[in-house]
C-alpha positions in Angstrom: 0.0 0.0 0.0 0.9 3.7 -0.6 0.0 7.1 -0.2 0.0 9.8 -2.5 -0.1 13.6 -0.4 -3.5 13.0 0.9 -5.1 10.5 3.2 -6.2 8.0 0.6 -4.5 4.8 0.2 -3.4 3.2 -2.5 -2.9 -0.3 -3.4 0.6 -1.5 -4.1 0.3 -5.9 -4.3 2.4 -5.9 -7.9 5.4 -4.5 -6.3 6.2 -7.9 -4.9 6.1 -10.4 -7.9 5.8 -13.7 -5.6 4.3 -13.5 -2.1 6.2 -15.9 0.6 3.6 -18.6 0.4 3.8 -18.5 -3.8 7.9 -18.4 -3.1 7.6 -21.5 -0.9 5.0 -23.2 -3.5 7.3 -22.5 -6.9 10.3 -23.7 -5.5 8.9 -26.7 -4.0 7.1 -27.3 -7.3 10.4 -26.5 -9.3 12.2 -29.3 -7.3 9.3 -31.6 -7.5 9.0 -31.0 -11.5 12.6 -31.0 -12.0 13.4 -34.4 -10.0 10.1 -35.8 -12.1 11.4 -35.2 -15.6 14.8 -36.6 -14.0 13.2 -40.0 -12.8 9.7 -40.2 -15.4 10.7 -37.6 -18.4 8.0 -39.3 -20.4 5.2 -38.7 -17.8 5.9 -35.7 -16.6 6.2 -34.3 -20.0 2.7 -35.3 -21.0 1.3 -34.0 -17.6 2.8 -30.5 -18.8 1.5 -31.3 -21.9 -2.3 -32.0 -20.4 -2.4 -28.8 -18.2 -1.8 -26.8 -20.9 -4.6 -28.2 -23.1 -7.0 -28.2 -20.4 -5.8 -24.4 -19.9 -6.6 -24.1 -23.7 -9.9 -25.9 -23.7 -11.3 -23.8 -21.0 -10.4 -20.5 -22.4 -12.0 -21.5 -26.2 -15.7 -23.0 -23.4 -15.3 -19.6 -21.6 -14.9 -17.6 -24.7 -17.7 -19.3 -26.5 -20.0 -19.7 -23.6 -19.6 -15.8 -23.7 -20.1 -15.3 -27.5 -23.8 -17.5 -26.6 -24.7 -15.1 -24.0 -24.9 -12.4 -26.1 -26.4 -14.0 -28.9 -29.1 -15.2 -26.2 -29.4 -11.8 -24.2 -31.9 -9.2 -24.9 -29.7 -5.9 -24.5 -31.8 -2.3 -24.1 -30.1 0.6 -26.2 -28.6 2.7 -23.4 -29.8 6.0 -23.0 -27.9 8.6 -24.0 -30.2 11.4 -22.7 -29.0 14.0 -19.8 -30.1 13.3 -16.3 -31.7 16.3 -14.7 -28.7 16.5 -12.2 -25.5 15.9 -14.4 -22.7 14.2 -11.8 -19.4 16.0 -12.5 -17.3 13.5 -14.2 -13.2 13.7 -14.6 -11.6 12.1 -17.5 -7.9 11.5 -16.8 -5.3 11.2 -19.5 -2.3 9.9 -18.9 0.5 11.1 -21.6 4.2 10.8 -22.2 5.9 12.6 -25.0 2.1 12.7 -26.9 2.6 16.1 -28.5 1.6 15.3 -31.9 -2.0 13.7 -30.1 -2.4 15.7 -27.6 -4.8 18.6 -29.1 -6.7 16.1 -31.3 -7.6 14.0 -28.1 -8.8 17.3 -26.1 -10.7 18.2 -29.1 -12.5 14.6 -29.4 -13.1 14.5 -25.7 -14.6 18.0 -25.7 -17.2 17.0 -28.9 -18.7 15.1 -26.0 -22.7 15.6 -25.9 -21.9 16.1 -21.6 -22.5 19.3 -20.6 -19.3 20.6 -20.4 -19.9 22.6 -17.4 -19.7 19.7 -15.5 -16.5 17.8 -17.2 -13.2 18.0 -15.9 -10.2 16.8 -18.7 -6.6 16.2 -16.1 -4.1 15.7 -18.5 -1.3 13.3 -16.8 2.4 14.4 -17.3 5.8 12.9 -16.0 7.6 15.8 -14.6 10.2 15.8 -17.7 7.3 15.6 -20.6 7.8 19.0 -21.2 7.0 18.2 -25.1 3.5 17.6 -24.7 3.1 20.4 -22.7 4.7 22.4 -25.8 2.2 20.7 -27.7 -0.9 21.5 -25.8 -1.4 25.4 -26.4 -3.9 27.4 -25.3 -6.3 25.0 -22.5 -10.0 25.3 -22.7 -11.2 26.0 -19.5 -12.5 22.3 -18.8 -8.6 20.9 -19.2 -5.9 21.1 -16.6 -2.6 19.8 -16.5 -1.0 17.9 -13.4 2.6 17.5 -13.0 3.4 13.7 -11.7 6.3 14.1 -9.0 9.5 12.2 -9.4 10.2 9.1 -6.9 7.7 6.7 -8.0 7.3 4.4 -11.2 6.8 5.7 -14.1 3.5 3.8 -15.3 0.0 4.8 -16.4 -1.3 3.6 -12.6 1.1 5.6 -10.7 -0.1 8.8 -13.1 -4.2 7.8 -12.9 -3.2 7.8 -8.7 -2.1 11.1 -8.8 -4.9 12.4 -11.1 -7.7 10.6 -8.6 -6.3 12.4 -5.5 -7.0 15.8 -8.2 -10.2 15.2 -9.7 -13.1 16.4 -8.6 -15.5 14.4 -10.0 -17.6 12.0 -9.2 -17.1 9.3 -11.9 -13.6 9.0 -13.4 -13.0 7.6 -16.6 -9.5 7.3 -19.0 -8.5 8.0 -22.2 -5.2 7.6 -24.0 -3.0 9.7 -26.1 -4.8 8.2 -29.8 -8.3 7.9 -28.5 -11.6 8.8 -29.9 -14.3 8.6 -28.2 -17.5 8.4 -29.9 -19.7 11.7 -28.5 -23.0 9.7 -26.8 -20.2 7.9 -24.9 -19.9 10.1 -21.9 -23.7 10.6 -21.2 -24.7 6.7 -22.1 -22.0 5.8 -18.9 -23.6 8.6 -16.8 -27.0 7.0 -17.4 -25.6 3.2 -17.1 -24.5 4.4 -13.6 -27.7 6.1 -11.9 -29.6 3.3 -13.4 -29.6 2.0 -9.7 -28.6 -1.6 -10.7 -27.4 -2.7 -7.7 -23.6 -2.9 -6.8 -23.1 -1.4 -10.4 -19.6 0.7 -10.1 -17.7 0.4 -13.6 -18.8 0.5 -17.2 -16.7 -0.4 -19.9 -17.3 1.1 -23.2 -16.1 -0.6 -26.3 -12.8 -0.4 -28.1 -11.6 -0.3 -31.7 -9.3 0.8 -34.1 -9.7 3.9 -37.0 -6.9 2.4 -39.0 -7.7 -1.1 -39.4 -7.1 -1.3 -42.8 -3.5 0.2 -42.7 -1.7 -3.8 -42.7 -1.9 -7.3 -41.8 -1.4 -6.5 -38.4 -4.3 -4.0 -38.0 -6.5 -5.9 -39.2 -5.8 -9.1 -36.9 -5.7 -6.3 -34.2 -9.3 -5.3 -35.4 -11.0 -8.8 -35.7 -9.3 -9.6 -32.1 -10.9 -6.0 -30.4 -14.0 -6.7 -31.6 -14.2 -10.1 -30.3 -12.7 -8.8 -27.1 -15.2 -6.0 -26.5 -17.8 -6.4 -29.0 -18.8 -10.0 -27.6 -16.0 -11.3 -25.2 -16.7 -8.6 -22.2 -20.5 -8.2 -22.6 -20.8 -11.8 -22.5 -18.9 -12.0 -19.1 -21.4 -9.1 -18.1 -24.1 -11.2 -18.8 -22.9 -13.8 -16.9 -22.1 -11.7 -13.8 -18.4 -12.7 -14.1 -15.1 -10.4 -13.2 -14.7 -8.1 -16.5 -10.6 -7.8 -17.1 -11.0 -4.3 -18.1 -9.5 -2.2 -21.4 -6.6 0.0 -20.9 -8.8 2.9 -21.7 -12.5 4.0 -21.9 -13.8 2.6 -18.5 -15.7 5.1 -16.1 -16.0 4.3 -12.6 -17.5 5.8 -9.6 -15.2 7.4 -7.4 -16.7 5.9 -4.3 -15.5 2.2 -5.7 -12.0 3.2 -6.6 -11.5 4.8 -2.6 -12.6 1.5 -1.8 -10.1 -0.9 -3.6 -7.5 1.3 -3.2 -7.3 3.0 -6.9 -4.5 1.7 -9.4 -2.3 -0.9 -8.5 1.0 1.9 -9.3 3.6 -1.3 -10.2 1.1 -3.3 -12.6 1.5 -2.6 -16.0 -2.2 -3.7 -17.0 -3.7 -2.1 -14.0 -6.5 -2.1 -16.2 -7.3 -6.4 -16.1 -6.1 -5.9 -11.8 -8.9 -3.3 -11.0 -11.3 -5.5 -12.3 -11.3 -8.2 -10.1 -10.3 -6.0 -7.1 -14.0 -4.4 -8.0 -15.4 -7.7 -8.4 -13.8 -8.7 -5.1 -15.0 -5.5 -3.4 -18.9 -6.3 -4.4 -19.0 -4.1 -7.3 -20.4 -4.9 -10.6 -18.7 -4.3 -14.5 -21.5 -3.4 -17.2 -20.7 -2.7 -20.8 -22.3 0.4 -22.4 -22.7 0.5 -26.3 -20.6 3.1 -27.4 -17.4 2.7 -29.2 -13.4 4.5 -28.9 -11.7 4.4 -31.7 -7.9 3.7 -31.3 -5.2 3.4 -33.2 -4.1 -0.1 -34.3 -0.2 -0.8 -33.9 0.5 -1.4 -37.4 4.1 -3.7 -37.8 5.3 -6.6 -35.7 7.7 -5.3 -34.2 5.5 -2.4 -32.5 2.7 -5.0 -31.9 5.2 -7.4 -29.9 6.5 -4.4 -27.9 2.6 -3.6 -27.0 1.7 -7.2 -26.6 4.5 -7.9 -24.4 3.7 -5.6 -21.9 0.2 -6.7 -21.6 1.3 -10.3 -21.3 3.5 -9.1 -18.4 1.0 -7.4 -16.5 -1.5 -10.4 -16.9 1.0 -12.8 -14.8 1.5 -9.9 -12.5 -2.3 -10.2 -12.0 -2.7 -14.0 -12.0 -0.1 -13.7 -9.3 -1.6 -11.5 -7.1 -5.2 -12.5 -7.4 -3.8 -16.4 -6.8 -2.6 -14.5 -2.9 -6.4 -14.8 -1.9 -9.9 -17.2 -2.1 -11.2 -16.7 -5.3 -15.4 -17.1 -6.0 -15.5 -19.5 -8.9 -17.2 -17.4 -11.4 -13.6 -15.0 -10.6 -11.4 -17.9 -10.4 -12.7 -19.1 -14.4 -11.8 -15.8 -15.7 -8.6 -15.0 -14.0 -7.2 -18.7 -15.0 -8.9 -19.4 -18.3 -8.6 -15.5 -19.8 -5.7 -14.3 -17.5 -3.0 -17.0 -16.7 -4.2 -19.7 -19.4 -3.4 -17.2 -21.9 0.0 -16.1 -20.9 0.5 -20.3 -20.2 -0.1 -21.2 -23.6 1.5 -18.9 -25.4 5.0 -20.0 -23.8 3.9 -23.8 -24.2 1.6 -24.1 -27.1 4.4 -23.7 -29.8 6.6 -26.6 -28.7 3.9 -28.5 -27.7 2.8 -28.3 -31.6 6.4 -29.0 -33.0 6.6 -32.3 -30.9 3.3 -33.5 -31.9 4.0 -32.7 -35.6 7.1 -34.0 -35.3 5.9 -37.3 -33.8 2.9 -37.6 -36.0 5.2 -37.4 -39.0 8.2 -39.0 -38.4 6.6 -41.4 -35.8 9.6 -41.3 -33.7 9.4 -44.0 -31.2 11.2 -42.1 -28.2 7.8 -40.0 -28.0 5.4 -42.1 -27.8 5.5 -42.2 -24.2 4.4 -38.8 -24.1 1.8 -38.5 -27.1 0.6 -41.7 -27.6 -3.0 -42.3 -26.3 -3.6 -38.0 -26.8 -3.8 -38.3 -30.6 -7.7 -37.6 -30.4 -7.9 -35.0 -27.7 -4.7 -33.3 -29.2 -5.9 -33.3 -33.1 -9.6 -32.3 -31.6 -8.1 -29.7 -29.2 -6.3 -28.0 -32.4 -8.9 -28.5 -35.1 -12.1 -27.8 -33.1 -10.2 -25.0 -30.8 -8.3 -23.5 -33.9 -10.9 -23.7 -36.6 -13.6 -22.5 -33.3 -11.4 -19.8 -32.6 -11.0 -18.6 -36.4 -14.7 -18.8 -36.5 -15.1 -16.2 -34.0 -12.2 -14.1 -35.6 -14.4 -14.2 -38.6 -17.4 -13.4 -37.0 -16.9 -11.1 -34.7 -16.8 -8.1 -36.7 -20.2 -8.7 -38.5 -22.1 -6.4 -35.0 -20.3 -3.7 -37.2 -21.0 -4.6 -40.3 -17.0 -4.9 -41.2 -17.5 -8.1 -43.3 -14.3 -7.1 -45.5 -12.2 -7.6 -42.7 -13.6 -11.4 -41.7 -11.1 -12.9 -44.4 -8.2 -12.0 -42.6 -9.4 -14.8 -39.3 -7.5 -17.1 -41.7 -4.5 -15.5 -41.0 -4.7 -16.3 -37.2 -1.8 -19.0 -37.3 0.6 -15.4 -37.6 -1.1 -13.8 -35.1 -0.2 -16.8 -32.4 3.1 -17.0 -33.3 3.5 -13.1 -32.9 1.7 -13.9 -29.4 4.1 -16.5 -27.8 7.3 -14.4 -29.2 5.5 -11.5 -27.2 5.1 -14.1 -24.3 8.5 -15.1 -24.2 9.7 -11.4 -24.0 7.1 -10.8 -21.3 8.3 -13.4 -18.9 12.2 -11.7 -19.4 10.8 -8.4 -19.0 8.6 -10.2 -15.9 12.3 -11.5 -14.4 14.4 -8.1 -15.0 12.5 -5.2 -15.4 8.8 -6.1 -13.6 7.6 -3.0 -13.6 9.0 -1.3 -16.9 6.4 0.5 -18.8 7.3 -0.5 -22.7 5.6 3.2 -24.4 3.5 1.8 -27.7 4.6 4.0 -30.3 2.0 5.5 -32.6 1.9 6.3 -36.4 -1.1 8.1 -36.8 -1.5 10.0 -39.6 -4.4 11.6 -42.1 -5.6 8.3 -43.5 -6.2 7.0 -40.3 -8.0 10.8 -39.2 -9.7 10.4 -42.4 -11.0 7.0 -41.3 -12.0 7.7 -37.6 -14.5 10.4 -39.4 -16.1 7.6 -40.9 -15.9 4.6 -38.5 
């Protein structure tokens, strides 16, 4: 825990990446595993082998039992209408070196259909990011800037800390350096939250990107968002399970984030942690149908730099939420969509070049380990792979993007991008835990020209 000039405190559980207890367990397991592999190579192998497909299986049944929800579900169109007594509401926007995004984000904030009298925009600055400032101009009189104080890490949660103990308002939400939000956004979260559904604390609005067209990568990126937030997150909503949250466009009450302690400052996807530490805490996640547009990272090499950092903060998170009893609906989600994925991304490509390898060559000295698992293994990747292309493909069509439901074939890429991100995520996790790798932007007119018309 840590406080941050005022009497609020903040919690701090990613600053230690193993607890004692979780020490104690991984070494004991280490010398168990190790010792087995040394005596029973074969069968320890293969139970390796079977945790990560079980790991694998569950994500592709929690992902699709999500996609079924909202197929199922009756949704009601949120209203976007004013309440008679507008809440004040802070945005925060955390920035580093954002000078070339900074005045097109003020300006897409402030097309917002909230009255602006009672929006507050805190714009989130190291105390050396004397660029954007440069960039910024003259500040409408909803904007401020706040100056984050040397000493602590230099993350987006350390920065949203600092803004929380500035704003004002009474529901916080966040926006990032490329984002545009659409302008029904801010008043369709306001009404979400005096609904009066009970517990409710946090709405998450949805994500996508302006430039999905610009590569390969973009649109992978694209198909993946809108599976994520288009079905993936409503569907846990529906289910009344934890939502691991986007990095940006999530509003919640300032009430719930005094409870749990804000931002986690040393998790770098403090996003995913405050999720289950509202779930924990009582509160509820909705979804709100309203869309920020982002932009895409558009080569491999940015999108590995992005991906690995997100990879990195999931394990922080399956770490610390593994320190306490878990209900089972949050227990699902933070092992099948959390760990699992972070699991089989370091696993999944050897596990495939063995099996092909065995399959092909039928190399005797393996057969300890696969034979038996041909049918679960060949179903696992067939129905798991051609499922999971499936709801690439689909997922897109709530927008009416069908030109970009072709590129789910390409997915095989897209996983081997994901376990070379994995791999750099665990070294990153081992040397430099709470390193905040920037995502580097390229946005340019096409992709302005594009958010006009998304």
């Amino acid at each position: 825990m840590s406080r941050i000039g005022s009497d609020i405190t903040f919690s701090g559980e990613a600053r230690r990446r193993f607890s004692n207890s979780q020490v104690t367990i991984a070494l004991s397991v280490f010398v168990l595993l190790v010792g087995w592999i040394v005596a029973a190579p074969a069968t320890a192998l293969r139970t390796v082998l079977l945790v990560n497909l079980a790991y694998a299986v569950g994500f592709f049944a929690l992902r699709f039992a999500a996609v079924t929800s909202v197929v199922l579900a009756r949704e009601d169109e949120t209203d976007a209408s004013q309440l008679a007594n507008a809440p004040w509401v802070t945005v925060l926007c955390p920035l580093y070196r954002e000078a070339e995004s900074v005045r097109r984000l003020i300006a897409s904030i402030l097309r917002t259909d909230y009255p602006l009298d009672k929006l507050e925009v805190l714009i989130l600055l190291e105390d050396d990011d004397d660029e954007t400032e440069a960039g910024l101009g003259p500040l409408p009189p909803q904007v401020r800037i706040i100056r984050i104080p040397p000493g602590g890490p230099r993350t987006k949660p350390n920065a949203l800390n600092h803004g929380l103990v500035q704003a004002r308002g009474e529901i916080i939400g966040i926006y990032d350096a490329e984002d545009r939000p659409e302008p029904d956004q801010i008043p369709k979260v306001v009404r979400a939250l005096a609904s009066g559904e009970p517990g409710l604390a946090c709405v998450q609005a949805r994500l996508n990107y302006y430039n999905r067209n610009d590569s390969i990568i973009t649109r992978l990126f694209c198909l993946e968002y809108a599976l994520q937030f288009d079905w993936f997150l409503r569907g846990l909503d529906h289910l009344r399970m934890p939502l691991p949250l986007g990095g940006t466009s999530n509003f919640v009450t300032r009430e719930a984030l005094l409870v749990v302690g804000g931002w986690d400052a040393h998790n770098v996807t403090e996003d995913a942690d405050l999720g289950f530490r509202l779930y924990a805490a009582g509160f509820r996640t909705a979804t709100v149908d309203s869309t920020t547009f982002e932009e895409a990272t558009d080569t491999p090499r940015r999108w590995v730099h992005q991906r690995s950092r997100w990879l990195k903060g999931y394990l922080q998170t399956f770490l610390v939420h593994l320190r306490r009893p878990l209900p089972w609906r949050a227990a699902v989600v933070l092992h099948f969509a959390v760990g699992g994925v972070m699991l089989n991304a370091l696993i999944n490509p050897w596990m495939w070049l063995a099996f092909g390898y065995w399959a092909l060559t039928g190399t005797s000295a393996l057969d300890p380990i696969f034979n038996g698992l041909e049918v679960p293994l060949l179903l696992a990747f067939f129905v798991g792979n051609i499922g999971t292309a499936w709801l690439f493909i689909m997922a897109p069509t709530v927008r009416e993007w069908y030109t970009l439901a072709p590129s789910g074939l390409l997915l095989p890429v897209y996983w081997v991008l994901q376990s070379v991100a994995a791999y750099k995520a665990l070294y990153g996790f081992c040397v430099r835990p709470f390193y905040w790798d920037k995502t580097e932007h390229s946005e340019g007119e096409d992709s302005l020209r594009e958010a006009a018309h998304a």
